[in-house]
VEXDREN-2710 file (C-alpha; in Angstrom, 1 decimal):
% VEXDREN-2710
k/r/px/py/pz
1/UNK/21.1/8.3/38.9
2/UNK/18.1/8.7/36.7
3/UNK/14.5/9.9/38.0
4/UNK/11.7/7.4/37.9
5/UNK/10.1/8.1/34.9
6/UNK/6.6/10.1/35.6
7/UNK/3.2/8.1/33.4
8/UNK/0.5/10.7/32.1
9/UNK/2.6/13.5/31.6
10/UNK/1.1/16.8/30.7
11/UNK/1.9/16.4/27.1
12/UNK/1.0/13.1/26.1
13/UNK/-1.1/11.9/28.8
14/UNK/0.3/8.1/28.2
15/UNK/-0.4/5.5/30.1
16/UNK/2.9/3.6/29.0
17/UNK/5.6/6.6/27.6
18/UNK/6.3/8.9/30.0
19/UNK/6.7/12.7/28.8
20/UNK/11.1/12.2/29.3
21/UNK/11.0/10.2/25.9
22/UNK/10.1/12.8/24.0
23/UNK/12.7/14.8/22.1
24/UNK/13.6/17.9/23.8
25/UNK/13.3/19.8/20.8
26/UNK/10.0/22.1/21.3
27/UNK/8.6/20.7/17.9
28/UNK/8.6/16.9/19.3
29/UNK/6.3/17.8/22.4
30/UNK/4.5/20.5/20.5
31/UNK/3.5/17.8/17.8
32/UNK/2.7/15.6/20.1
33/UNK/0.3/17.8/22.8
34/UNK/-1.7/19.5/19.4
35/UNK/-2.5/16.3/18.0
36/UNK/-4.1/15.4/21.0
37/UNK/-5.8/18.7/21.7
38/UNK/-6.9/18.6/17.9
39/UNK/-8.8/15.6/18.3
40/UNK/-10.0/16.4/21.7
41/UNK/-8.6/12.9/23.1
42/UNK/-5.5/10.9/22.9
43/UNK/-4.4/9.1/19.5
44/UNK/-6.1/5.6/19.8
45/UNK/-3.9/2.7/18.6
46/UNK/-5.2/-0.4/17.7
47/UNK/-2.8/-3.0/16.0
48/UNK/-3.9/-6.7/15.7
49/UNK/-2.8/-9.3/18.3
50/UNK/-1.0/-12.4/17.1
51/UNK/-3.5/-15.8/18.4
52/UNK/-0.7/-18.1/19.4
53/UNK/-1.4/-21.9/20.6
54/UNK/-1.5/-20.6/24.1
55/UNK/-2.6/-17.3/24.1
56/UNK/-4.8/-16.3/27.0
57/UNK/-7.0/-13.2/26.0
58/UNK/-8.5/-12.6/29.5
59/UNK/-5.2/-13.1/31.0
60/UNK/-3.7/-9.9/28.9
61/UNK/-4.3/-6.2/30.4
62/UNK/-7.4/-4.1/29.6
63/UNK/-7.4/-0.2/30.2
64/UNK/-10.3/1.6/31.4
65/UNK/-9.7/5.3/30.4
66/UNK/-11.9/7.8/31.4
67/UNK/-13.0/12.0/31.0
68/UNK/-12.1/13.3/27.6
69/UNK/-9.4/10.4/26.8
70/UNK/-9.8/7.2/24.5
71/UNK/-12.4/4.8/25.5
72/UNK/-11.7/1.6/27.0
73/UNK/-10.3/-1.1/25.1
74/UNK/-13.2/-3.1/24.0
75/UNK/-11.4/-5.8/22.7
76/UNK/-8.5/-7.3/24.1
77/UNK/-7.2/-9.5/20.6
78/UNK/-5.8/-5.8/19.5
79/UNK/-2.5/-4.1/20.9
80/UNK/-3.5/-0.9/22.3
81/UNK/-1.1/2.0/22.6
82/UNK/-2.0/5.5/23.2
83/UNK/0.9/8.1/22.6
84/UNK/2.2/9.9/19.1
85/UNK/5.9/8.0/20.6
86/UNK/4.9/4.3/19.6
87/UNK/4.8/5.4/15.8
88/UNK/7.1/8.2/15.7
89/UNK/9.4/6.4/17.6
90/UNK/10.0/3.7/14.7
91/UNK/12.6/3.7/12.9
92/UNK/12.5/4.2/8.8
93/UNK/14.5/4.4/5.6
94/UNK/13.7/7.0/3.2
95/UNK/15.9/8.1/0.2
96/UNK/15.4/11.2/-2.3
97/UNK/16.3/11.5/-5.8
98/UNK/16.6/14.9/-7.4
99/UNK/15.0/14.3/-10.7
100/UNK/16.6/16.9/-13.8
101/UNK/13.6/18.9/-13.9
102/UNK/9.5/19.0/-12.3
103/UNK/8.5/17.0/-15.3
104/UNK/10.7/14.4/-14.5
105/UNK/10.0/14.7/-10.8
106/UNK/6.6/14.4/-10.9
107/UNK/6.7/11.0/-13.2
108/UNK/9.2/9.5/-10.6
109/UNK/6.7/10.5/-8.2
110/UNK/3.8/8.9/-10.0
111/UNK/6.1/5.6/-10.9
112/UNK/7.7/5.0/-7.2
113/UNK/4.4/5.6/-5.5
114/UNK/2.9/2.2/-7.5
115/UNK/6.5/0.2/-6.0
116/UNK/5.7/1.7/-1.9
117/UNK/3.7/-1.3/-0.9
118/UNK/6.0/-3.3/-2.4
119/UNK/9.5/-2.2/-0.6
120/UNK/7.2/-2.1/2.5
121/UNK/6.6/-5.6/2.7
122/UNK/10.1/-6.6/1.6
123/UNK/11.7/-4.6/4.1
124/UNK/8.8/-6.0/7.2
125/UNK/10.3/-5.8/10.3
126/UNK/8.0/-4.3/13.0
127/UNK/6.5/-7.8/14.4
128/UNK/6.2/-6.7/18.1
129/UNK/4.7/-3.6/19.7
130/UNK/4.4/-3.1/23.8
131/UNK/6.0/-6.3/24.8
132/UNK/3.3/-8.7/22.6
133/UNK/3.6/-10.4/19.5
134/UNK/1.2/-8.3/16.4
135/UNK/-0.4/-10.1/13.7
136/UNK/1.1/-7.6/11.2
137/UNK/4.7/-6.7/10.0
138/UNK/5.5/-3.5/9.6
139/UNK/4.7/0.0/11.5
140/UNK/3.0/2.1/8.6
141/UNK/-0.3/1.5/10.4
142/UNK/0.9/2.0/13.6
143/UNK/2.3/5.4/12.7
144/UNK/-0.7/6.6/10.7
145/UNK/-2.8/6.4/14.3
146/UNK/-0.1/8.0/16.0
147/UNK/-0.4/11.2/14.3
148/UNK/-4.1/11.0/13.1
149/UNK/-5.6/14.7/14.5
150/UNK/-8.6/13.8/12.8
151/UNK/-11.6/16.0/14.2
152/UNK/-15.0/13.2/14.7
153/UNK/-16.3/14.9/11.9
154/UNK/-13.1/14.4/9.7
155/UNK/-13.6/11.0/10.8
156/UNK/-16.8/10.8/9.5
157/UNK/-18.2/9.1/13.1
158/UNK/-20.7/12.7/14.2
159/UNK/-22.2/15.2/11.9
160/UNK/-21.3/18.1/14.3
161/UNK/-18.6/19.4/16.2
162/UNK/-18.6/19.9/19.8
163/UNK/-17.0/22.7/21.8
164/UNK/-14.7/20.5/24.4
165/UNK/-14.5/21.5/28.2
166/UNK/-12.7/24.7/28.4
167/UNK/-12.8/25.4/24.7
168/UNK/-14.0/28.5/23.4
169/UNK/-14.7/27.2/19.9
170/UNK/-15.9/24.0/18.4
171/UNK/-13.7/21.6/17.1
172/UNK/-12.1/22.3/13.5
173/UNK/-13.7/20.4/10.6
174/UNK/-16.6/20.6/8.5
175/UNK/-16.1/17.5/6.2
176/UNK/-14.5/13.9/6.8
177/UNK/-11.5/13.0/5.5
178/UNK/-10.5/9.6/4.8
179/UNK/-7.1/9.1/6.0
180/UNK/-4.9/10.3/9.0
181/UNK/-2.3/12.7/7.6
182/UNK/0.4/9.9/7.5
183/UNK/-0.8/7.8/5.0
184/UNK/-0.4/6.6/1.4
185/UNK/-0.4/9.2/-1.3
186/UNK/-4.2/9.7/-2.9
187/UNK/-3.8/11.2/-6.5
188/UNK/-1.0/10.5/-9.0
189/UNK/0.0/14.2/-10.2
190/UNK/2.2/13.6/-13.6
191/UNK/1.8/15.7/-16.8
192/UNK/2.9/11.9/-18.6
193/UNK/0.1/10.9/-21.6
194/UNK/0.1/7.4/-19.8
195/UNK/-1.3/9.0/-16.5
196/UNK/-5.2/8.2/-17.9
197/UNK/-7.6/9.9/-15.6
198/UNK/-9.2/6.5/-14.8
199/UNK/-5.8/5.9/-12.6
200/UNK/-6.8/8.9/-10.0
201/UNK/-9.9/6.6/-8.9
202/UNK/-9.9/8.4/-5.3
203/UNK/-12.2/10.8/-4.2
204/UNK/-9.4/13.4/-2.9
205/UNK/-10.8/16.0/-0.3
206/UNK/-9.6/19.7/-1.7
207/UNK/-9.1/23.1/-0.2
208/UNK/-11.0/24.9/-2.3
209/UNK/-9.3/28.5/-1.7
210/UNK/-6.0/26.8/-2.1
211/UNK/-7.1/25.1/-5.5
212/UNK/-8.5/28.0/-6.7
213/UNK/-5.5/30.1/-6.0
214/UNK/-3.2/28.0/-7.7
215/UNK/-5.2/27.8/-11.1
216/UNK/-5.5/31.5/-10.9
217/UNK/-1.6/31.8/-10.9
218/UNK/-1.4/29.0/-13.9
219/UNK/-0.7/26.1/-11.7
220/UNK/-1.8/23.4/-13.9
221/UNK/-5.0/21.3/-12.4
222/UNK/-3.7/18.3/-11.3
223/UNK/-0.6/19.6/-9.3
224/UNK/-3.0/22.5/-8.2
225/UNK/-5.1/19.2/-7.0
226/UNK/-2.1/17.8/-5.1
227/UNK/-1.1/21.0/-3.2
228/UNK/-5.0/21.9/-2.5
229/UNK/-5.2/18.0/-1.1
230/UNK/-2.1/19.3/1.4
231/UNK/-4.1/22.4/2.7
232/UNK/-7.2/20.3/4.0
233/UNK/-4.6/19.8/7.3
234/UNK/-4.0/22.4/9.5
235/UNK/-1.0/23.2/10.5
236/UNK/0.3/21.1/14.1
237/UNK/3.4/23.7/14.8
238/UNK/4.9/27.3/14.1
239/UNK/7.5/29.0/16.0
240/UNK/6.3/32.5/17.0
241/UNK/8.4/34.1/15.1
242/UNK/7.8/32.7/12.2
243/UNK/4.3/33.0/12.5
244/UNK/4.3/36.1/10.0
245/UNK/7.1/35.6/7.1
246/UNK/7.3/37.4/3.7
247/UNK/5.7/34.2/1.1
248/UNK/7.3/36.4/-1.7
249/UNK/10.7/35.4/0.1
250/UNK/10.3/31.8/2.4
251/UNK/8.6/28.9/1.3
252/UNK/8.4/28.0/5.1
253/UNK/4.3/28.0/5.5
254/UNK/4.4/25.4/2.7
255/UNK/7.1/23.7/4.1
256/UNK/5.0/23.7/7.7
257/UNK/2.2/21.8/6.2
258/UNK/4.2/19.6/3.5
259/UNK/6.5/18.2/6.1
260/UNK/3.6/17.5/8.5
261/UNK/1.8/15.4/5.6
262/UNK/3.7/12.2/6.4
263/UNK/3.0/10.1/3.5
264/UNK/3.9/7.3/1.4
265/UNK/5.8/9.7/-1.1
266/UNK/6.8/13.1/-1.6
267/UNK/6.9/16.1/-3.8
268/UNK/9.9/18.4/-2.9
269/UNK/10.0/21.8/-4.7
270/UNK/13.3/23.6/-4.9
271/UNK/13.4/26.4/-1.8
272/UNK/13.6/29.5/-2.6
273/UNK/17.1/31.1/-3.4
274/UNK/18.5/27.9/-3.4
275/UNK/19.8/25.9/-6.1
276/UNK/18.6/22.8/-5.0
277/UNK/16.6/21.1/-7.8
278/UNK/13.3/19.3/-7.8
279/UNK/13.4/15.7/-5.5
280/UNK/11.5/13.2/-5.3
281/UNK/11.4/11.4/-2.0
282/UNK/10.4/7.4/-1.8
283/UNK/9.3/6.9/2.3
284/UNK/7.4/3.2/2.7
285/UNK/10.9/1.1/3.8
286/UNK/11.9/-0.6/7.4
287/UNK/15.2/0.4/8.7
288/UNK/17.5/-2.7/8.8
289/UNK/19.4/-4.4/10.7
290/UNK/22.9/-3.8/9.1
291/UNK/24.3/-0.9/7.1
292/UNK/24.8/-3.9/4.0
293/UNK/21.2/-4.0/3.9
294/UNK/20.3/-0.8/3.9
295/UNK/22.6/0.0/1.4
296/UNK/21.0/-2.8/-0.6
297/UNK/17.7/-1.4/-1.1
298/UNK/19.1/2.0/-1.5
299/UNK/21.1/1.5/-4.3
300/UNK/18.2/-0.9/-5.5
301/UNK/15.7/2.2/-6.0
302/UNK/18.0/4.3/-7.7
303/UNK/18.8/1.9/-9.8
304/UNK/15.0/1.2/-10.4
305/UNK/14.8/4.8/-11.2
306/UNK/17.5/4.6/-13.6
307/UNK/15.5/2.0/-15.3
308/UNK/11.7/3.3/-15.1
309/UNK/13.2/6.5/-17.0
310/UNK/15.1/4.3/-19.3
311/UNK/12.7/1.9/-20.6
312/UNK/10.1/4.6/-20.4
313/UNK/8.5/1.6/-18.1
314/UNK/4.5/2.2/-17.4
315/UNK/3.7/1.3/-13.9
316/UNK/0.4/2.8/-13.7
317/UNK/-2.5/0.9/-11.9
318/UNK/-5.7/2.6/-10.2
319/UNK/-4.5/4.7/-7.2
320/UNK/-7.1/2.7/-5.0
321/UNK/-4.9/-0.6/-5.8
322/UNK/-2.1/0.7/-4.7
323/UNK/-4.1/1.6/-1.3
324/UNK/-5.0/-1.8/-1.3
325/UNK/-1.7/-3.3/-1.5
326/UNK/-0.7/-1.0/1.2
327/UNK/-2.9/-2.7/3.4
328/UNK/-1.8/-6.3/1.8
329/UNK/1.8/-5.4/2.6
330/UNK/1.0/-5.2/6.7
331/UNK/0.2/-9.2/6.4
332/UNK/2.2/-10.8/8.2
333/UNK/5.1/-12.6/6.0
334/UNK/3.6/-10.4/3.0
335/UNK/6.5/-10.6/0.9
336/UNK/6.1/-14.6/0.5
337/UNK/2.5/-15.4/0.9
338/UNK/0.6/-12.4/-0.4
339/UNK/-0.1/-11.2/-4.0
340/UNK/-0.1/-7.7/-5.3
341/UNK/-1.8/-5.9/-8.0
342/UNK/0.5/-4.7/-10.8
343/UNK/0.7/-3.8/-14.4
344/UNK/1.0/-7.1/-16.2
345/UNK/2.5/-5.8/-19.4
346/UNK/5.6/-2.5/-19.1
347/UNK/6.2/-3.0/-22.9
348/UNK/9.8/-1.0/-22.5
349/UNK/11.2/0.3/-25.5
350/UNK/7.2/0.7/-27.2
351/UNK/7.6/4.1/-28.4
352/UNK/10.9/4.2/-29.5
353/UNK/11.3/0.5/-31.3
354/UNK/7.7/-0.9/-31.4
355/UNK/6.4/-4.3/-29.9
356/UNK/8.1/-6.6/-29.4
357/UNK/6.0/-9.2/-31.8
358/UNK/2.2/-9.2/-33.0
359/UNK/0.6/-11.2/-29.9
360/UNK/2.6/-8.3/-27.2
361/UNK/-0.2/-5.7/-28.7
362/UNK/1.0/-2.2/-29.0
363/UNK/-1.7/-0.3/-27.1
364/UNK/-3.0/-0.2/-23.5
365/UNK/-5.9/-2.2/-22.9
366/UNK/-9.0/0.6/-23.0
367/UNK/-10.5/-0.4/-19.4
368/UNK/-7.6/0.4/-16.7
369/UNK/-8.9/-2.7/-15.0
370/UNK/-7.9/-5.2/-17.6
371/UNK/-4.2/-3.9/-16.9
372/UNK/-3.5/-5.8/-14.4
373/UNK/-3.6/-8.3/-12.1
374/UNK/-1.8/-10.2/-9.0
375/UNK/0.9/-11.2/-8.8
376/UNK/3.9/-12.4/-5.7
377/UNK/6.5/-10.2/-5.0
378/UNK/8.9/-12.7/-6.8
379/UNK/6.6/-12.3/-9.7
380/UNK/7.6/-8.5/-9.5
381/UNK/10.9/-8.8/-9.4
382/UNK/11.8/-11.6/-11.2
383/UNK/9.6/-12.2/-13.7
384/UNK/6.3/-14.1/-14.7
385/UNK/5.9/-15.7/-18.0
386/UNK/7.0/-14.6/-21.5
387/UNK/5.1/-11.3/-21.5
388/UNK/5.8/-10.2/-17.9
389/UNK/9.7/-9.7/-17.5
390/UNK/10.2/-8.8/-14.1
391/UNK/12.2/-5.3/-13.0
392/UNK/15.4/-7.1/-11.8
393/UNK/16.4/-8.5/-15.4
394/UNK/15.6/-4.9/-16.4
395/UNK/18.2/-3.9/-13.9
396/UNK/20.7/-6.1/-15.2
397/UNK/20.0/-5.1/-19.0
398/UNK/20.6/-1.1/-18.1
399/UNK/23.7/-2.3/-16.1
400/UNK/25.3/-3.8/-19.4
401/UNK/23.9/-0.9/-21.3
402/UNK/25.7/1.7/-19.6
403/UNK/28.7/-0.3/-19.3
404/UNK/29.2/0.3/-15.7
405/UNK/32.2/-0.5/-14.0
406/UNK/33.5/-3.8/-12.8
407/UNK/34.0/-2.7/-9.3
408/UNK/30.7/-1.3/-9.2
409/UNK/28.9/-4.0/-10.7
410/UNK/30.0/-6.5/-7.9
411/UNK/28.7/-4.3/-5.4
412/UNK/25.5/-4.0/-7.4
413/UNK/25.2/-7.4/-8.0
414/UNK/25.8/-8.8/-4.6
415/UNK/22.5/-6.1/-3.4
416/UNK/20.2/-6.8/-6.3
417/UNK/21.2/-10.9/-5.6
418/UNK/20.8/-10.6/-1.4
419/UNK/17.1/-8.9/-2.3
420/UNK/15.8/-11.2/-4.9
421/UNK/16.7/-13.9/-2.2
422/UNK/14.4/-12.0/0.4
423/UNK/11.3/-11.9/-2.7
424/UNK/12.2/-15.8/-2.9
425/UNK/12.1/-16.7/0.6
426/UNK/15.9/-17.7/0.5
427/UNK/16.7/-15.0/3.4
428/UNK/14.1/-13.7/5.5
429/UNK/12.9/-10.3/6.7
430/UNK/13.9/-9.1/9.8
431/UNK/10.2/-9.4/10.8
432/UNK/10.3/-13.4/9.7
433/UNK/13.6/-13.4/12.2
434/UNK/12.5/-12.0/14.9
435/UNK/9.1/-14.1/15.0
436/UNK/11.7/-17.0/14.5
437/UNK/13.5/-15.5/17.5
438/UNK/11.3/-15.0/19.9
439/UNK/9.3/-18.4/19.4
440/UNK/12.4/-20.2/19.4
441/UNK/12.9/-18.4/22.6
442/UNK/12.9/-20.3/26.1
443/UNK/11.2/-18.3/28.1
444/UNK/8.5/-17.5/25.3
445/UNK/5.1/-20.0/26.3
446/UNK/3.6/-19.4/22.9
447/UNK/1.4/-16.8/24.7
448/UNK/1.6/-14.0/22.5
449/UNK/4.2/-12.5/25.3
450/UNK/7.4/-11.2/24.9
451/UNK/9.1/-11.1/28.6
452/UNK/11.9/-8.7/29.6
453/UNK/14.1/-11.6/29.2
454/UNK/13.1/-12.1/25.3
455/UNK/13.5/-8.5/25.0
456/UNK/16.6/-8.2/26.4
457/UNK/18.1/-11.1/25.0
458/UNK/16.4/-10.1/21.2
459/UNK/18.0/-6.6/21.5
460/UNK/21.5/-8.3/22.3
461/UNK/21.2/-10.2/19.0
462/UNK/20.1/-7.3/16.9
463/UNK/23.0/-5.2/18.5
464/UNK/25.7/-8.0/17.7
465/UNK/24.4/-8.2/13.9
466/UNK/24.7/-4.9/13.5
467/UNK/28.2/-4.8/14.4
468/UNK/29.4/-7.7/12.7
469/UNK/30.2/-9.3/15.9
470/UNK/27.6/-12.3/15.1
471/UNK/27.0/-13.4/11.6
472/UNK/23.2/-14.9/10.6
473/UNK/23.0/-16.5/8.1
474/UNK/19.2/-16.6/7.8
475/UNK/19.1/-13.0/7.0
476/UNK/21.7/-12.1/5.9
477/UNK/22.9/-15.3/3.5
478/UNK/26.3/-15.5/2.6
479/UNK/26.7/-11.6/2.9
480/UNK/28.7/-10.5/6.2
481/UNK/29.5/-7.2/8.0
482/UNK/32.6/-6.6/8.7
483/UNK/32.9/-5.6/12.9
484/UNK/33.5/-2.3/13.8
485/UNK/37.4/-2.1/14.6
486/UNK/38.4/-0.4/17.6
487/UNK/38.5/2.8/16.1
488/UNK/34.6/2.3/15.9
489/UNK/35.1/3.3/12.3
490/UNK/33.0/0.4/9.5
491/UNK/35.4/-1.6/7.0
492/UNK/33.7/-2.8/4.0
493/UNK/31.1/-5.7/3.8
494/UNK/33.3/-9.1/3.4
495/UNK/31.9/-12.1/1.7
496/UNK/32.7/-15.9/1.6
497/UNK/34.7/-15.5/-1.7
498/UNK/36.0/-12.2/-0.6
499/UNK/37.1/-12.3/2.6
500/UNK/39.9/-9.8/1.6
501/UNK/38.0/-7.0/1.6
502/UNK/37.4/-6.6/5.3
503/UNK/40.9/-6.1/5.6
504/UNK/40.4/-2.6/3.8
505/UNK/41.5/0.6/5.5
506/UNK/38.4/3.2/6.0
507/UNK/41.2/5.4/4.6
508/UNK/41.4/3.6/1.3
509/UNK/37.9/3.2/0.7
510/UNK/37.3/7.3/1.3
511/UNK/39.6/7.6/-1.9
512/UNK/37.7/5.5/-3.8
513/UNK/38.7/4.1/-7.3
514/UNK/41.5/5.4/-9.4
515/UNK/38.7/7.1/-12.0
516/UNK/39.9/9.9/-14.7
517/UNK/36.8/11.7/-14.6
518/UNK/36.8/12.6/-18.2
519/UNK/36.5/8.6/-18.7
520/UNK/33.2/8.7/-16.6
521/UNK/30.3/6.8/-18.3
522/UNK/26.7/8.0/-18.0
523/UNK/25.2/6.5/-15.0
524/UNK/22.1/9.1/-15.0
525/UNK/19.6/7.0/-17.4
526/UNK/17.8/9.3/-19.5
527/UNK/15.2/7.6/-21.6
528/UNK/16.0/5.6/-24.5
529/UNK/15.6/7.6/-27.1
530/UNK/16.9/10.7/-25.4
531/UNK/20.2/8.9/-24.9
532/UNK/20.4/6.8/-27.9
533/UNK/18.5/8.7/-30.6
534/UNK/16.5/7.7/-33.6
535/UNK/19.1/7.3/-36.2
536/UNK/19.1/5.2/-39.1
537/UNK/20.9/2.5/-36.6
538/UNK/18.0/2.8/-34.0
539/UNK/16.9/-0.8/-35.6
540/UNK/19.7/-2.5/-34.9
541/UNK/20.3/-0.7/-31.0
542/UNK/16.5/-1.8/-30.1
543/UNK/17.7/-5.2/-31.0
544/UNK/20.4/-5.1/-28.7
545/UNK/18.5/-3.9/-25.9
546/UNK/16.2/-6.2/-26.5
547/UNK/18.2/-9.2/-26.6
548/UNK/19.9/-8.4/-23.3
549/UNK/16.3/-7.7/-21.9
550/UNK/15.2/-11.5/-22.9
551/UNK/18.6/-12.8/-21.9
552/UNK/18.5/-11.9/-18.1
553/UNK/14.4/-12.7/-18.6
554/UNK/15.1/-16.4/-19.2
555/UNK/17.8/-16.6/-15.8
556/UNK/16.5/-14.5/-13.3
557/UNK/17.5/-17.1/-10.9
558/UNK/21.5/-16.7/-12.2
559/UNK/24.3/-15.1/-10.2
560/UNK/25.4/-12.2/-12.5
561/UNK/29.2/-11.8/-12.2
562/UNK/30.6/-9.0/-14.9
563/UNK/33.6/-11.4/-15.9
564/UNK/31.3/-13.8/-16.9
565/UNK/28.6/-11.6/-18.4
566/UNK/28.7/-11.8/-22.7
567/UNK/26.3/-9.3/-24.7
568/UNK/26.8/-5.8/-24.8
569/UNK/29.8/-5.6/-23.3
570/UNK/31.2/-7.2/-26.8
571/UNK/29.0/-5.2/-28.7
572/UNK/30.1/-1.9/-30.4
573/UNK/29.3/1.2/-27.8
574/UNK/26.8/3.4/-28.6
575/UNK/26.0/5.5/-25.5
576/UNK/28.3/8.5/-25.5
577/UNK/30.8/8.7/-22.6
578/UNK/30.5/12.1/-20.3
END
């Protein structure tokens, strides 16, 4: 028998999530009391209500909050939560790449950080928050309040701090700072000639000891920057013990206010005595609703790594676009109906081979705003016009350049193929689903409302998807899970033409394929020339690079299938096998 859960707990103070939600851990609850004693009140979120044909806005709850809390809601067309659990309990998918050394893993940081907005909106699927239907897709804006322990002077709303009831000091702060410590990344921080100073168009609040320190001890300005940009957070929780540490021996009071600067990217130096290497970690995606799909745009962003340190591909644009396509990518149904800024010209292959003719123009234009320009999230992936070729072909060009294997490259292809179809509108976000869900719904009275009978009947559906036990189409396309056998162990994914393959033991797909390791190809992508060289020959290897790059740029729109595929795979090898 469970107790009746208890609203306004000691720690969070919620109106809605009782104080038994929160991890047990002491960190969760820790977290989540000090950011409300930080900013002397409870977090105050505000997401946008979705106006449907019958939505009744004086018929929907108000709350009238009193003493040192959040004010009352003063409109009632937002979606007001108050407790760190309604962002930090959403669910994300973050992957890290450890980059070969920090030169490497600070241009991966600067490259990914352009693509965030854009995997955000592809991967939308946070339409409804507190039983009602939001006018956005996906949570980054709901976390981002959740956490924000912004002082009213960091907020920029007072010029001086108060001393709250029972307090024996004001509150922290001297200077505003623009955005809640979970938030997209402010400065790009790459040693790379193509990082032009123009791109860093943020003003980034610093802590001045911190930067000072840092260029004292040779730390090179604009990572000094970054790290100084950390410190203007104070730290949210420290176990006693660990209060005092040796820094000469722990990187843990880094670590304390690194890990608590929840944003868009991050920058992961190696511990210390550890031989972990310098990663790279890419943070903006929706969890989805199947293991296939997450696996999809996982394998999609290595393989986008692969490529940007292939080509050498430029994705710089001013930092304060990619902002603005952070808040583009919260629109709902982003990923069909919105554009995004990008770089309208990547030029791969400039340095090593040249352009590609006369009118392509060697050189970056001189005013970073004439760089580029908007463009759909199809645009993006697929391509848009001659001079534009879109990363997916790019994708398909490296595949047949490292000669990858044929097992592998089905796999690849069938991701790659199910995500293009999301950036066309062939298969739809999870948030498109569940909007087509609930209004298809019914009990739903196109009032904005999601009942407990929606809700329970939605989270049914998403359960039965996830374990293969109902195939949908809309999302999914032709692509199915395979059910969870009675073992409760996952068989692979099966597809129309292969339906074969769900048959596969766990067992057998643990051993993998019958490889000899010394006939391993290079997967790792090095760049161009670092891989391939400048010989004598380098004419005639641009050219073939080239030729597959224009070949997949003309049929973005083709099933690639290994067996059918003719280019380099009949061309004489020149990457050497590892």
């Amino acid at each position: 028998m469970y107790k009746r859960a208890v609203l306004c707990g000691p720690v969070s103070e919620s109106l809605f999530l009782p104080d038994s939600l929160i991890n047990p851990h002491p960190r969760f609850g820790t977290l989540t009391r000090n950011i409300r004693k930080r900013r002397g009140k409870k977090v105050d979120i505000a997401v946008p209500l979705f106006i449907d044909e019958n939505t009744d806005i004086d018929k929907l709850p108000s709350y009238s909050v009193t003493s040192r809390c959040n004010k009352s809601m003063t409109t009632r067309k937002e979606i007001y939560m108050d407790s760190m659990g309604f962002g930090m309990g959403c669910c994300c998918l973050q992957v890290t790449f450890q980059a070969r050394d920090l030169k490497e893993s600070r241009h991966l940081y600067d490259q990914l950080a352009v693509l965030c907005p854009i995997f955000l909106a592809l991967t939308a699927g946070t339409p409804v928050f507190k039983g009602l239907l939001a006018d956005t897709d996906v949570r980054w804006s709901t976390i981002s309040q959740s956490v924000d322990c912004r002082t009213p002077v960091e907020v920029g709303c007072v010029d001086k701090n108060i001393t709250l009831p029972g307090a024996e000091m004001p509150q922290r702060g001297t200077k505003k700072i623009r955005k809640s410590r979970y938030d997209s990344i402010d400065s790009y921080i790459s040693t790379s000639p193509l990082l032009k100073p123009e791109y860093n168009d943020n003003e980034t609040e610093i802590h001045e000891p911190t930067l000072k320190k840092l260029l004292d001890n040779g730390v090179d300005e604009t990572l000094a920057r970054h790290i100084a940009h950390l410190f203007i957070r104070d730290p949210l929780v420290i176990f006693s013990d660990r209060v005092h540490v040796k820094d000469d021996a722990t990187t843990e009071h880094f670590e304390n206010i690194q890990s608590t600067n929840w944003q868009t990217m991050r920058w992961k130096p190696p511990p210390l005595e550890s031989d972990m290497g310098w990663r790279v970690e890419f943070r903006p995606m929706e969890m989805q609703l199947t293991d296939f799909e997450n696996a999809a745009y996982t394998v999609f962003v290595v393989l986008l790594t692969r490529v940007i340190l292939f080509f050498d591909l430029n994705l710089y644009i001013p930092i304060s676009k990619v902002d603005e396509n952070m808040k583009t990518a919260h629109k709902m149904d982003a990923v069909l109906k919105e554009k995004f800024y990008f770089r309208e010209n990547l030029v791969p292959l400039e340095a090593q081979c040249g352009p590609m003719d006369e009118s392509e123009g060697g050189e970056s234009a001189d005013n970073a705003d004439d760089e580029y320009e908007l463009m759909t999230i199809e645009e993006i992936l697929l391509g848009k016009g001659d001079a534009f070729p879109g990363l997916v072909p790019l994708i398909w060009a490296y595949l047949d350049i490292i000669d990858c294997y044929e097992e592998t490259r089905l796999l690849v292809e069938k991701y790659v193929d199910f995500i293009s179809d999301r950036a066309k509108g062939d298969i739809l976000t999870p948030a498109r689903w569940i909007r087509n869900f609930i209004s298809s719904h019914p009990d739903y009275k196109k009032d904005s409302i999601v009942s407990k009978k929606i809700e329970h009947d939605l989270v049914k559906r998403c359960i039965d998807i996830s374990n293969g036990e109902l195939h949908e189409p809309s999302l999914l396309g032709d692509n199915r899970v395979c059910p969870l056998n009675e073992n409760k162990e996952l068989d692979r994914l099966e597809t129309k033409n292969q339906p074969e393959l769900c048959r596969a033991s766990s067992a057998n797909l643990a051993d993998g394929p019958d490889i000899n390791p010394k006939d391993m190809k290079r997967l790792r992508g090095a760049s161009f020339q670092e891989d391939v060289g400048m010989s004598a020959q380098h004419a005639y290897k641009c050219a073939v690079v080239r030729s597959l790059i224009e070949k997949y740029k003309s049929e973005p729109q083709r099933k690639h299938v290994l067996k059918e595929t003719l280019g380099f795979a009949n061309t004489p090898a020149f990457l050497a096998s590892k």
